[in-house]
Structures are given as C-alpha cells and as structure tokens.
C-alpha positions, 0 to 999 in steps of 0.5 A: 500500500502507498502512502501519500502526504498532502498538505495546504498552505497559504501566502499573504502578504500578512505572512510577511514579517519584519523587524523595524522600528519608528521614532518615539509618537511617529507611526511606522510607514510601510509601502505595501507596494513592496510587500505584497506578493498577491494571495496563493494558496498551495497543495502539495503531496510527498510519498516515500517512493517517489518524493514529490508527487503534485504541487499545484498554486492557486491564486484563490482560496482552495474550496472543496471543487479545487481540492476535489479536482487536485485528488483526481489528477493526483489519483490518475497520476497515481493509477487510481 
C-alpha cells in the first residue's frame, strides 16, 4: 500500500514579517507596494517512493471543487 502526504498552505502578504522600528509618537510607514506578493494558496503531496508527487498554486482560496479536482489528477497520476 502507498502512502501519500498532502498538505495546504497559504501566502499573504500578512505572512510577511519584519523587524523595524519608528521614532518615539511617529507611526511606522510601510509601502505595501513592496510587500505584497498577491494571495496563493498551495497543495502539495510527498510519498516515500517517489518524493514529490503534485504541487499545484492557486491564486484563490482552495474550496472543496479545487481540492476535489487536485485528488483526481493526483489519483490518475497515481493509477487510481
């Protein structure tokens, strides 16, 4: 029996971290021009036998119709 591991995960520009700091009563400006990358969300799948199975980038949140359609081609891919 084969094992497939699948995980998801997202980027935001929320996900960006940084050090900094501002004068004493002076607000902290940051561009977000600089920053801000878009939203992706990622699914990947790993198995012993052959690492790397599928990774797919989405530039939405991944909803059940995405996910169920990654399982699909990951079960072609696969052989079912």
């Amino acid at each position: 029996m084969k094992f497939v591991y699948l995980d998801e995960t997202n980027f935001t520009k929320l996900a960006f971290q940084s050090k900094d700091w501002s004068h004493c009563r002076e607000n902290q400006h940051v561009d977000q021009r600089d920053i801000y990358t878009g939203y992706r969300s990622v699914i990947a799948s790993i198995s012993e036998e052959k690492g790397i199975e599928l990774i797919k980038i989405y530039r939405t949140a991944v909803m059940s119709d995405i996910f169920i359609k990654y399982l699909k081609h990951l079960s072609n891919i696969n052989m079912k």
